[in-house]
PADREN-194383 format. One record per residue (C-alpha): residue number from 0; residue in one letter; x, y, z. Coordinates in nm, 2 decimals. Example, Ala and Ser with C-alpha at 12.3 -4.5 7.8 and 13.67 -1.06 7.14 Angstrom:
BEGIN
logu nr=0	rest=A	c1=1.23	c2=-0.45	c3=0.78
logu nr=1	rest=S	c1=1.37	c2=-0.11	c3=0.71
//
This chain:
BEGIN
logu nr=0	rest=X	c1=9.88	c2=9.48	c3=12.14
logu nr=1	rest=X	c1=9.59	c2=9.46	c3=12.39
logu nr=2	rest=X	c1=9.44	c2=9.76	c3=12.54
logu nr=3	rest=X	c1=9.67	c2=9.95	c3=12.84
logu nr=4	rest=X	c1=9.54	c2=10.06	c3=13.17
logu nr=5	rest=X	c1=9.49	c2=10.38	c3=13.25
logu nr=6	rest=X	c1=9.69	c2=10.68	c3=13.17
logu nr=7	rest=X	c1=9.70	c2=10.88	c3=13.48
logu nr=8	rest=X	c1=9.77	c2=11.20	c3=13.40
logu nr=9	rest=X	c1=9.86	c2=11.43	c3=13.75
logu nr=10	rest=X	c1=9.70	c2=11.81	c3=13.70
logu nr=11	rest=X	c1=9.46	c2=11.66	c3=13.44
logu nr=12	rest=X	c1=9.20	c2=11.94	c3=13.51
logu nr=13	rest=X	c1=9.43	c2=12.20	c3=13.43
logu nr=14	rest=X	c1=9.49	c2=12.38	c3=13.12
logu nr=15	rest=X	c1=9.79	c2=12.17	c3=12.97
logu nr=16	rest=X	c1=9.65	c2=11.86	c3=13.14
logu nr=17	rest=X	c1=9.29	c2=11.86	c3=13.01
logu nr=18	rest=X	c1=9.40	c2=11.99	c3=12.65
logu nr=19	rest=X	c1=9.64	c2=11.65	c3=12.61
logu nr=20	rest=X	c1=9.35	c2=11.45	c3=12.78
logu nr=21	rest=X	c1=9.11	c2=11.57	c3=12.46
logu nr=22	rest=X	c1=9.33	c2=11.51	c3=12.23
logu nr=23	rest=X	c1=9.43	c2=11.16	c3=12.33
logu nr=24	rest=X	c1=9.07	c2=11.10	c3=12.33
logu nr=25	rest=X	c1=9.07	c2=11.19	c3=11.99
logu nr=26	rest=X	c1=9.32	c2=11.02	c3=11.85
logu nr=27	rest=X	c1=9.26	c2=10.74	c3=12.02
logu nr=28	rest=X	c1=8.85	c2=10.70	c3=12.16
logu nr=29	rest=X	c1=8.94	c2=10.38	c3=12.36
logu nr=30	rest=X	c1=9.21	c2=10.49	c3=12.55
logu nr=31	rest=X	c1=9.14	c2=10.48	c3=12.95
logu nr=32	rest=X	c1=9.26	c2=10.84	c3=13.13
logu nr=33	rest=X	c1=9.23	c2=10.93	c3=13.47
logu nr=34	rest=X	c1=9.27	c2=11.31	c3=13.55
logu nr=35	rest=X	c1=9.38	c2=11.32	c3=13.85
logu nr=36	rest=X	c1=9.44	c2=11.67	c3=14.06
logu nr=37	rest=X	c1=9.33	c2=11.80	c3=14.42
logu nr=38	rest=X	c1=9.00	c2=11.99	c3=14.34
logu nr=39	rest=X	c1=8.78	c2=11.63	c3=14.28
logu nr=40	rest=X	c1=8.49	c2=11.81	c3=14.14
logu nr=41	rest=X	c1=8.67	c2=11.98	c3=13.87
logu nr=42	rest=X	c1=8.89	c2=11.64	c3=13.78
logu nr=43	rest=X	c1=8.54	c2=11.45	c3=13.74
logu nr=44	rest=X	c1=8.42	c2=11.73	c3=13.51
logu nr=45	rest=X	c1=8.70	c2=11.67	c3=13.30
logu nr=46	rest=X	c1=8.67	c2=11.29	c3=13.30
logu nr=47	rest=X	c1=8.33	c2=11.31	c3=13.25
logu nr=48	rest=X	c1=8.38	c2=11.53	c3=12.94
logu nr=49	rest=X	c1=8.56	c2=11.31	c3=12.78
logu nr=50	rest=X	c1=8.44	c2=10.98	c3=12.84
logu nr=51	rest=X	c1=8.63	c2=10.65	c3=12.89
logu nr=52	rest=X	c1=8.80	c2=10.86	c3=13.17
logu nr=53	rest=X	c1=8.82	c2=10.82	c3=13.57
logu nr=54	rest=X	c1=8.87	c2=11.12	c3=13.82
logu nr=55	rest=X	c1=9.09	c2=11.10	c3=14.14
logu nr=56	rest=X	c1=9.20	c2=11.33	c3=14.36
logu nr=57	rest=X	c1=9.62	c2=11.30	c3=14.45
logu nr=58	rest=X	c1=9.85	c2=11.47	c3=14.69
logu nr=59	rest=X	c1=10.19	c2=11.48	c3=14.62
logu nr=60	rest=X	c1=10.30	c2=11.49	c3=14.92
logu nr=61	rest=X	c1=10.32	c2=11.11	c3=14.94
logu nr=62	rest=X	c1=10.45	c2=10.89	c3=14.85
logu nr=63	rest=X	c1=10.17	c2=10.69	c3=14.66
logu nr=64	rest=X	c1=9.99	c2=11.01	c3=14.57
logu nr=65	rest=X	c1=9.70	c2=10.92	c3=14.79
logu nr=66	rest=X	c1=9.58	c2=10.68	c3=14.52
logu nr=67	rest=X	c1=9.44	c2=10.34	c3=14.58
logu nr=68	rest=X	c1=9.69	c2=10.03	c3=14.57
logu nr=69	rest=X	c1=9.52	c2=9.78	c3=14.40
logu nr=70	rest=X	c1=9.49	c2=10.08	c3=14.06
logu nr=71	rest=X	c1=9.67	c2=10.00	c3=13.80
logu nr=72	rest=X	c1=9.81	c2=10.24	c3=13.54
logu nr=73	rest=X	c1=10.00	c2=10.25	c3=13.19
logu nr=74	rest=X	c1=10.21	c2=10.55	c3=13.22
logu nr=75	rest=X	c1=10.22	c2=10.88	c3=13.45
logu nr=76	rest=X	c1=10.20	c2=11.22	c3=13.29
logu nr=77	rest=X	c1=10.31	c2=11.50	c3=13.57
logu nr=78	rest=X	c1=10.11	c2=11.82	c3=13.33
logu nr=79	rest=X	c1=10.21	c2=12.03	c3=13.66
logu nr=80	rest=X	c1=10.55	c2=12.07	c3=13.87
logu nr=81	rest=X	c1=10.62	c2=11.74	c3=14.06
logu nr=82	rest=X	c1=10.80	c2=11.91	c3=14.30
logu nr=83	rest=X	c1=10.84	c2=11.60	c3=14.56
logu nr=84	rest=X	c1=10.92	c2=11.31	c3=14.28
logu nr=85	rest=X	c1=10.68	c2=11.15	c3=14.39
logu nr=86	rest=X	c1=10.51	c2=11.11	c3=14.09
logu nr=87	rest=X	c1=10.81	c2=10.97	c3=13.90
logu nr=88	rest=X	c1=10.92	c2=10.78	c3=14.21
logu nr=89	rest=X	c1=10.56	c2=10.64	c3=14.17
logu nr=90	rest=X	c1=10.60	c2=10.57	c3=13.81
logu nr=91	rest=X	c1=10.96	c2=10.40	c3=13.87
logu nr=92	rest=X	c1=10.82	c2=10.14	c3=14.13
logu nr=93	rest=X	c1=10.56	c2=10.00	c3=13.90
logu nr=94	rest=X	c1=10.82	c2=10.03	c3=13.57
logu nr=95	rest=X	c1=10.55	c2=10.27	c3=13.38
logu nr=96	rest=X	c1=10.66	c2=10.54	c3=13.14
logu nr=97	rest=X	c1=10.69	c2=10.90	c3=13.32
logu nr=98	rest=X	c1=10.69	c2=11.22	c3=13.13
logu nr=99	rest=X	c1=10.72	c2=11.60	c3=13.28
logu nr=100	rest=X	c1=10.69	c2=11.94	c3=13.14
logu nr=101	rest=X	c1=10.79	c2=12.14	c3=13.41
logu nr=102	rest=X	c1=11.14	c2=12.11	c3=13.44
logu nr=103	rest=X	c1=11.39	c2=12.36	c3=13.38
logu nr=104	rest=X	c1=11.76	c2=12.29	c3=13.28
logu nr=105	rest=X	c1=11.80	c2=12.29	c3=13.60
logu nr=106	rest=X	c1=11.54	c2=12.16	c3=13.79
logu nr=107	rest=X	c1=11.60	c2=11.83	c3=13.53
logu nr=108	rest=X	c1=11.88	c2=11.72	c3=13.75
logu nr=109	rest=X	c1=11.68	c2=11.54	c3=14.06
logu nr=110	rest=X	c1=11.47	c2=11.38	c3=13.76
logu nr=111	rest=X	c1=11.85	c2=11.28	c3=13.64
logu nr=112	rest=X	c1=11.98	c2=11.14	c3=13.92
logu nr=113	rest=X	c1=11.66	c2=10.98	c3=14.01
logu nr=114	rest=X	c1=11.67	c2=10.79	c3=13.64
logu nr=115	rest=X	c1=12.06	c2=10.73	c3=13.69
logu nr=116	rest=X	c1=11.96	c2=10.58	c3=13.97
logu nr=117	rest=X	c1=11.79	c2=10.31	c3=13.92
logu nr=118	rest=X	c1=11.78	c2=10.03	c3=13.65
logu nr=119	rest=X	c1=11.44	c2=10.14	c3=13.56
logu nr=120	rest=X	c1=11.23	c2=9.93	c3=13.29
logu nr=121	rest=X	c1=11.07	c2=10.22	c3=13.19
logu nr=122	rest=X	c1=11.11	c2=10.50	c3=12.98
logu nr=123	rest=X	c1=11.14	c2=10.88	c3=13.11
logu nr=124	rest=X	c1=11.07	c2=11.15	c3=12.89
logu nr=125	rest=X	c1=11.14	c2=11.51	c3=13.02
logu nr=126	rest=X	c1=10.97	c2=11.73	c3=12.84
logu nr=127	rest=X	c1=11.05	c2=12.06	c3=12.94
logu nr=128	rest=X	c1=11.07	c2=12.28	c3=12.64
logu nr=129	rest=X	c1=10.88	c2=12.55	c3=12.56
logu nr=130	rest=X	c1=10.55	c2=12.43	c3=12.51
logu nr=131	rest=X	c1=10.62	c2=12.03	c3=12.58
logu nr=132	rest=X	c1=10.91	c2=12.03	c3=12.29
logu nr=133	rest=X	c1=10.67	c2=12.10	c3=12.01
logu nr=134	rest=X	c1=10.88	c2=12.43	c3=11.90
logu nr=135	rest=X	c1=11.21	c2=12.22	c3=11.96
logu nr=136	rest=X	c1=11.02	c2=11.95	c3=11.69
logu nr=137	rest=X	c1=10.94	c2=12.20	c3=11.41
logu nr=138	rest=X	c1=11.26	c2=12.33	c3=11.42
logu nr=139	rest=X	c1=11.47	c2=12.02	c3=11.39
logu nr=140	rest=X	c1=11.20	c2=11.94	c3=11.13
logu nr=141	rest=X	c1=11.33	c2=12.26	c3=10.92
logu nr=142	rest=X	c1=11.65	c2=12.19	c3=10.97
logu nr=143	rest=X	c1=11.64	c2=11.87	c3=10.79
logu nr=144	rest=X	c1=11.63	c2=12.06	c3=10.46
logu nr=145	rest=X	c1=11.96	c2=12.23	c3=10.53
logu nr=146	rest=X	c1=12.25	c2=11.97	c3=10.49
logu nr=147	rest=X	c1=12.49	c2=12.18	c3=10.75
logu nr=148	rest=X	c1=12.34	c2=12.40	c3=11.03
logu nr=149	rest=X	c1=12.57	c2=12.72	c3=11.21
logu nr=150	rest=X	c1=12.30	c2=12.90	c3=11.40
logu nr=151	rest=X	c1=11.93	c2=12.85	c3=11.51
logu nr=152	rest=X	c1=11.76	c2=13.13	c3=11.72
logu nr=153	rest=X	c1=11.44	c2=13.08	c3=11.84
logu nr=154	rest=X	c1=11.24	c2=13.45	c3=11.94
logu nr=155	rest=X	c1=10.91	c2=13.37	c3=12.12
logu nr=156	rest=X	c1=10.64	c2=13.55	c3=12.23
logu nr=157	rest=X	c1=10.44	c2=13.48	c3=12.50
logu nr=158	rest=X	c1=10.13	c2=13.71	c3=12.56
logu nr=159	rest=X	c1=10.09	c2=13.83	c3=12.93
logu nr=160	rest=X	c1=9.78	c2=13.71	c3=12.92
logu nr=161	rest=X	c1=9.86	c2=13.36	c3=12.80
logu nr=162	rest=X	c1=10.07	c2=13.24	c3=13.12
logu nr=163	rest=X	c1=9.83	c2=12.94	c3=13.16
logu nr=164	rest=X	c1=9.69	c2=12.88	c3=13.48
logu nr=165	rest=X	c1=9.82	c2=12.89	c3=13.83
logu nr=166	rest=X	c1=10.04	c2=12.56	c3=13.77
logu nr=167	rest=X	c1=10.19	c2=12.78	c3=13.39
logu nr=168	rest=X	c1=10.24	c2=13.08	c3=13.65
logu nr=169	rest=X	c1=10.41	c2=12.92	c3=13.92
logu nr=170	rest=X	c1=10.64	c2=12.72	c3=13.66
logu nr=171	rest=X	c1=10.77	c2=13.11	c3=13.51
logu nr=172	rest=X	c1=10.82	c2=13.21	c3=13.88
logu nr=173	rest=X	c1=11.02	c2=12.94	c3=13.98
logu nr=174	rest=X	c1=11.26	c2=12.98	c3=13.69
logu nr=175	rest=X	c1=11.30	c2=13.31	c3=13.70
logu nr=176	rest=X	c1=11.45	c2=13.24	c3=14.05
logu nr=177	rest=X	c1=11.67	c2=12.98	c3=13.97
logu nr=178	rest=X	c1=11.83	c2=13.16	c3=13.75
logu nr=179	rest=X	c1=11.84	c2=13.51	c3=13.55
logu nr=180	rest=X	c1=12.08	c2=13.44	c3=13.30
logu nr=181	rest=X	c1=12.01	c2=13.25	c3=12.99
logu nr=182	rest=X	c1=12.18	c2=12.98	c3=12.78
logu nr=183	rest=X	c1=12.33	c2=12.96	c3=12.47
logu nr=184	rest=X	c1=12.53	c2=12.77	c3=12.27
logu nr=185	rest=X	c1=12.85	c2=12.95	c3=12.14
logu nr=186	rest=X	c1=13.09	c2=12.83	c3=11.89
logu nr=187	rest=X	c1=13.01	c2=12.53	c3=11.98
logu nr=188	rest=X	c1=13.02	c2=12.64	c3=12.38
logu nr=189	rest=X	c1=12.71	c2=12.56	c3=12.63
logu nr=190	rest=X	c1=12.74	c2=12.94	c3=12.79
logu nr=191	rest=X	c1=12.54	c2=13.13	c3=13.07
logu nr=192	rest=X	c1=12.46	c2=13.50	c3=12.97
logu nr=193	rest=X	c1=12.42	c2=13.81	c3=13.15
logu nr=194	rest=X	c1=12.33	c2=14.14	c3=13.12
logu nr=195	rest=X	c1=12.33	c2=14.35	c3=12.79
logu nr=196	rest=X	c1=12.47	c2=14.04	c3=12.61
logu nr=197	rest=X	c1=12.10	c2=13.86	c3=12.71
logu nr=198	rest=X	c1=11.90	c2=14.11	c3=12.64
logu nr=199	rest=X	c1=11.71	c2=14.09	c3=12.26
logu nr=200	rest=X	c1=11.46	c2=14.22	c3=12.07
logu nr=201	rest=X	c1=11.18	c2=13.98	c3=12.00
logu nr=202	rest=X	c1=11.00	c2=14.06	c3=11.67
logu nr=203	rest=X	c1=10.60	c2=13.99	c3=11.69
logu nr=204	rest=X	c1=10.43	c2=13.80	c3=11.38
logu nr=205	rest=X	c1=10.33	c2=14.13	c3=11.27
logu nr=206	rest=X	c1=10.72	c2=14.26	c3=11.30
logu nr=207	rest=X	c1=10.65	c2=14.45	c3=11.62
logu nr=208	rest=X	c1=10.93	c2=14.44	c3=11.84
logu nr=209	rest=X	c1=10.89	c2=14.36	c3=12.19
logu nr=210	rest=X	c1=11.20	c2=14.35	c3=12.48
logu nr=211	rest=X	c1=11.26	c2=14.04	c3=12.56
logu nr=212	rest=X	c1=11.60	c2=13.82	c3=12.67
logu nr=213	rest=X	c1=11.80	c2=13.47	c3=12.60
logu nr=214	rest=X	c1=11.67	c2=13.24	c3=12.88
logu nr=215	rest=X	c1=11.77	c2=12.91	c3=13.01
logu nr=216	rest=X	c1=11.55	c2=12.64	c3=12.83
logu nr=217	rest=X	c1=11.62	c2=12.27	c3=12.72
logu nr=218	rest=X	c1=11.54	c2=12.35	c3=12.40
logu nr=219	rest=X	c1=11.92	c2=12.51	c3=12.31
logu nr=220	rest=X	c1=12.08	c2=12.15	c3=12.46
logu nr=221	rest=X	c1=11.85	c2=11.94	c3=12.28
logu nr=222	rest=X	c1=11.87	c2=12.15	c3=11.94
logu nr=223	rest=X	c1=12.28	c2=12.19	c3=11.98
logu nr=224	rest=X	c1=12.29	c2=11.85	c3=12.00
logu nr=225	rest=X	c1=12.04	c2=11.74	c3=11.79
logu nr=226	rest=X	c1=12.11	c2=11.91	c3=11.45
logu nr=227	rest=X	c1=12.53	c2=11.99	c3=11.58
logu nr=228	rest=X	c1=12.48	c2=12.34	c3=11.53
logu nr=229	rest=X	c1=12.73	c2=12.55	c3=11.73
logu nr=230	rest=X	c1=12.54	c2=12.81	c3=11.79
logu nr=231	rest=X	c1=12.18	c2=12.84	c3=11.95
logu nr=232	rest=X	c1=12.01	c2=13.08	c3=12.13
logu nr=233	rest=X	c1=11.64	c2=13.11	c3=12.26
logu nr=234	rest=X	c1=11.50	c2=13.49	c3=12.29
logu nr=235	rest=X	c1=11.17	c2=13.53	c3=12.50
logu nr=236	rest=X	c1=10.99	c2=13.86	c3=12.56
logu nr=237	rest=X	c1=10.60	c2=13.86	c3=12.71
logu nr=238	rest=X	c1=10.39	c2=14.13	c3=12.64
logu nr=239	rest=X	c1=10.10	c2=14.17	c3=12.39
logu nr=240	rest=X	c1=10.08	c2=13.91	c3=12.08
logu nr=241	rest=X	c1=10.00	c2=14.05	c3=11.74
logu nr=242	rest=X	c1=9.63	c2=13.85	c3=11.79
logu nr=243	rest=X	c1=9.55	c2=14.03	c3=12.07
logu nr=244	rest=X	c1=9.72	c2=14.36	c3=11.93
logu nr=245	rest=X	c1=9.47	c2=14.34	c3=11.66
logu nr=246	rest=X	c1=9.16	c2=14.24	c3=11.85
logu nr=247	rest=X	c1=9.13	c2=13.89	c3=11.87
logu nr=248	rest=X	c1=9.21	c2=13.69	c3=12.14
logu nr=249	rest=X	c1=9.61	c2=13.61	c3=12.28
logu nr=250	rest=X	c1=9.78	c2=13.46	c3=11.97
logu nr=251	rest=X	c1=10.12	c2=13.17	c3=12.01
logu nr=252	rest=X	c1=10.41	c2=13.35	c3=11.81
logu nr=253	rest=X	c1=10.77	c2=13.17	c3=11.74
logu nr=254	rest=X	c1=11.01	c2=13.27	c3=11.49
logu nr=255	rest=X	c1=11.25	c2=13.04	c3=11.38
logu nr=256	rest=X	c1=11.59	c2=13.12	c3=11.23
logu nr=257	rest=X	c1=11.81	c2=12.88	c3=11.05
logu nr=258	rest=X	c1=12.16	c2=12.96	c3=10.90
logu nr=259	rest=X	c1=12.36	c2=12.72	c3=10.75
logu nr=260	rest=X	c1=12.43	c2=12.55	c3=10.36
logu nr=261	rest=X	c1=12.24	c2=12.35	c3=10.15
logu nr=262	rest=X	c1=12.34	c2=12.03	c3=10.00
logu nr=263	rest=X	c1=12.58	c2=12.17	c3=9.73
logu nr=264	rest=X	c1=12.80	c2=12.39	c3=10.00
logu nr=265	rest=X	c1=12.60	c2=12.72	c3=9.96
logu nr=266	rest=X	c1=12.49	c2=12.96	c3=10.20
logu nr=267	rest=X	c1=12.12	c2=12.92	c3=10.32
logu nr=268	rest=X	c1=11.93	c2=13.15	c3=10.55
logu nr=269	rest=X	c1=11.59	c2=13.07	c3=10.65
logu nr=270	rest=X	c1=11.31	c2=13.24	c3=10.87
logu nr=271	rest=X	c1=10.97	c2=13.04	c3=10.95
logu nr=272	rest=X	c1=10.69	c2=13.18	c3=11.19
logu nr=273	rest=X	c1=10.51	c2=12.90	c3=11.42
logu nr=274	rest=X	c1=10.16	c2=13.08	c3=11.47
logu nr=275	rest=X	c1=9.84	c2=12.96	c3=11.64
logu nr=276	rest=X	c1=9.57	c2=13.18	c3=11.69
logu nr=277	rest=X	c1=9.45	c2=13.06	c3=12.03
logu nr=278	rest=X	c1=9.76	c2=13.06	c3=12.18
logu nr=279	rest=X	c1=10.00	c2=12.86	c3=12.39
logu nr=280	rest=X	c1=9.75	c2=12.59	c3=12.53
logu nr=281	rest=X	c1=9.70	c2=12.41	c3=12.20
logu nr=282	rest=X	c1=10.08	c2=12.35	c3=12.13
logu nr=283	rest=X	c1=10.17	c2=12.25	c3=12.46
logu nr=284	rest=X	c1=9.88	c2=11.94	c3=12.50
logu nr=285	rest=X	c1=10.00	c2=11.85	c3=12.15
logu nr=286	rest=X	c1=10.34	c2=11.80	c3=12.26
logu nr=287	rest=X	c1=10.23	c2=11.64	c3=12.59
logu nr=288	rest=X	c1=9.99	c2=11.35	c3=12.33
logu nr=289	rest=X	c1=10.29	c2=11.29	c3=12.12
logu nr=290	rest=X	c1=10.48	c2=11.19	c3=12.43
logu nr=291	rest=X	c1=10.21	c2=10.93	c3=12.59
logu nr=292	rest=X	c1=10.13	c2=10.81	c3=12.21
logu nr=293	rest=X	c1=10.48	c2=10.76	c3=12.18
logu nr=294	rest=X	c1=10.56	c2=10.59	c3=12.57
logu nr=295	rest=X	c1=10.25	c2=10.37	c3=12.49
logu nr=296	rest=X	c1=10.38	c2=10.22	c3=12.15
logu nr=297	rest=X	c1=10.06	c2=10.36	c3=12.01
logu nr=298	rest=X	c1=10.26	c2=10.50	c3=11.76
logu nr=299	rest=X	c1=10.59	c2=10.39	c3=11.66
logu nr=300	rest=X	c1=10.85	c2=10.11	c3=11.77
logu nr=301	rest=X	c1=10.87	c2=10.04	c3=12.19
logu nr=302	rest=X	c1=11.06	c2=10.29	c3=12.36
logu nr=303	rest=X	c1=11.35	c2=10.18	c3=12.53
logu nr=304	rest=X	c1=11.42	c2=10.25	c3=12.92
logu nr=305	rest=X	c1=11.67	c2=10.56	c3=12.97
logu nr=306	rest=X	c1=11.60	c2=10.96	c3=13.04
logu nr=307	rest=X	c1=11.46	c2=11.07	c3=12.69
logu nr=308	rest=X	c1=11.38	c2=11.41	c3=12.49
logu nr=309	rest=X	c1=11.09	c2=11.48	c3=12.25
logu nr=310	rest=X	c1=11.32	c2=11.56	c3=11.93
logu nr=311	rest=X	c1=11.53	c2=11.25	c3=12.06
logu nr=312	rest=X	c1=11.20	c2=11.01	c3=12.05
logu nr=313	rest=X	c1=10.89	c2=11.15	c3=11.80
logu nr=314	rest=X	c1=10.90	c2=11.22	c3=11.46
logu nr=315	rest=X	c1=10.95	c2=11.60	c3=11.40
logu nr=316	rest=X	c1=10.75	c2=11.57	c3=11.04
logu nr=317	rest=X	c1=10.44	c2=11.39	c3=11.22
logu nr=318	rest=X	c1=10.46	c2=11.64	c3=11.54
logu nr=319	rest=X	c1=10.45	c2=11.93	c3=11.26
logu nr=320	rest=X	c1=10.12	c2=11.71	c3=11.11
logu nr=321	rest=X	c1=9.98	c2=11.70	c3=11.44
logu nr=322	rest=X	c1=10.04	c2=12.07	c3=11.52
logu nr=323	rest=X	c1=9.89	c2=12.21	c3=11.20
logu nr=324	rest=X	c1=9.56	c2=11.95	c3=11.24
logu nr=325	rest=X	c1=9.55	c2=12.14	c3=11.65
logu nr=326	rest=X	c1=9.50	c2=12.53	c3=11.43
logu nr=327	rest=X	c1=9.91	c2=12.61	c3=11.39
logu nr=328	rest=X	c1=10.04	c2=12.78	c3=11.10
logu nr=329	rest=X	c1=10.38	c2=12.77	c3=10.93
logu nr=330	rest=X	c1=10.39	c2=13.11	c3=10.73
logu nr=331	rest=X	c1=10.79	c2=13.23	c3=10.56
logu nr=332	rest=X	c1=10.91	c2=13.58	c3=10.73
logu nr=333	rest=X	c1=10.89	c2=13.84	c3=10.47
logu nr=334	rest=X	c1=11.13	c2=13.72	c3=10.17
logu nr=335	rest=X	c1=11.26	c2=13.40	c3=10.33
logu nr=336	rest=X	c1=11.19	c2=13.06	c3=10.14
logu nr=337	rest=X	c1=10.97	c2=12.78	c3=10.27
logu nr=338	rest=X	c1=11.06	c2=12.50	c3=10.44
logu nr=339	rest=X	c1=10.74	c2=12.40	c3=10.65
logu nr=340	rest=X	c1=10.38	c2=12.27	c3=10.51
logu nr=341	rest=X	c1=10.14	c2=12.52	c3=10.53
//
């Protein structure tokens, strides 16, 4: 395969952005990346971090993001809310891969429509789960040891002062808005919540429990479907992590919850805590490499065109790999048995 154009990767100065940007350089020195955003002096710091990488500055409010015409590119990244399309409409006139992590369940349906659309000959991946579907991965990943799933709940824990920056904010805000109930799959039952019934306690990696609440996130459709388990829910409180409660700096904290039977029919139970000690940040740009590795055939067979999700299109064992060699930690909740590499 000969070397691809340029990755452009819209909000590639900010957090999420420039994290994936480092590590694609890493895993792969020769790759070229443009960071593209508005503020052109802090894109070019970026790209001149890394190396092998072009700044631009975009506005989304056109049509052709304000970029050259003669440019070419490999695939579009939107690392921030694409709230015009005009990024994937960008990516769908030149037939490049497109992946987004900013959409809700609900704000997926323009991105829908938009691939319905059109006979596109590229891939779109919407990546919208919490922290770019790298949770969603490490739980289908334990699932795979249990030969029949009933229920997965996911409790996270996002540290107040671990929202990301402006782009991370906004993205909360605007979902909170769309919608206060959360989703949940019930006997088998996509279901909107309410009230007392979406209300939860979220237990910290040091078992402190925080209030917190089911929300809507594309992580219950994607593990519902992905594993058939008729009943998933996703609890999210924000407060302070157990890193920070102890001194150190705002810590990443998922529990994941498995209940089903093993291979000869008996009941199995199983608890794993996704920790990383530096937060949200590190997980997210993970999931957001494993998406462009994977759109680029840098890893793995050509994608196909069609609307795609992470668990649907990377390897949950390699993702898992990848997210222990970023600083996360697979540790068993107090008496549970152990499913995930250490």
């Amino acid at each position: 395969m000969g070397q691809p154009e340029s990755v452009l990767i819209l909000g590639g100065s900010g957090q999420a952005g420039s994290g994936a940007a480092a590590l694609l350089r890493r895993w792969h020195p020769a790759l070229p990346l443009t960071i593209a955003g508005r503020d052109i002096g802090r894109a070019q710091r970026v790209a001149d971090g890394l190396g092998a990488a072009t700044a631009a500055t975009i506005d989304l409010r056109r049509g052709d993001l304000g970029l050259p015409a003669d440019r070419g590119y490999s695939a579009v990244v939107a690392a921030l809310w694409d709230d015009h399309l005009h990024g994937l409409r960008f990516a769908q006139h030149r037939g490049l891969p497109y992946l987004s992590i900013s959409s809700g369940p609900v704000d997926i349906a323009p991105e829908v429509v938009a691939g319905a659309q059109r006979a596109n000959p590229a891939p779109i991946l919407l990546a919208g789960h919490y922290c770019a579907g790298t949770v969603a991965l490490a739980a289908v990943h334990a699932a795979r040891q249990l030969d029949r799933i009933g229920t997965i709940r996911i409790s996270a824990v996002l540290d107040e002062l671990d929202t990301g920056g402006p782009a991370g904010i906004a993205d909360l805000q605007r979902w909170s808005t769309a919608t206060s109930a959360g989703l949940v799959r019930r006997d088998g039952v996509f279901t909107w919540i309410t009230g007392a019934d979406a209300q939860a306690d979220v237990r910290s990696d040091d078992g402190t429990a925080l209030p917190g609440r089911s929300i809507a996130i594309l992580d219950v459709p994607s593990l519902a479907l992905a594993t058939g388990a008729p009943d998933v829910r996703f609890d999210f409180a924000v407060g302070t992590s157990a890193g920070r409660r102890h001194g150190g700096p705002p810590s990443f904290e998922v529990r994941i919850d498995l209940e089903g039977a093993d291979r000869g029919g008996a009941p199995l139970r199983t608890s794993r805590h996704l920790v990383h000690p530096a937060g949200q940040r590190p997980l997210t740009a993970t999931g957001i490499a494993l998406g462009v590795e994977r759109l680029l055939g840098l890893r793995g067979e050509p994608v196909t065109p069609g609307i795609h999700t992470p668990e649907a299109l990377l390897d949950p064992a390699y993702a898992v790999d990848r997210m222990a060699e970023s600083g996360a930690a697979f540790t068993d909740a107090p008496g549970e048995a152990d499913l995930l590499p250490a």
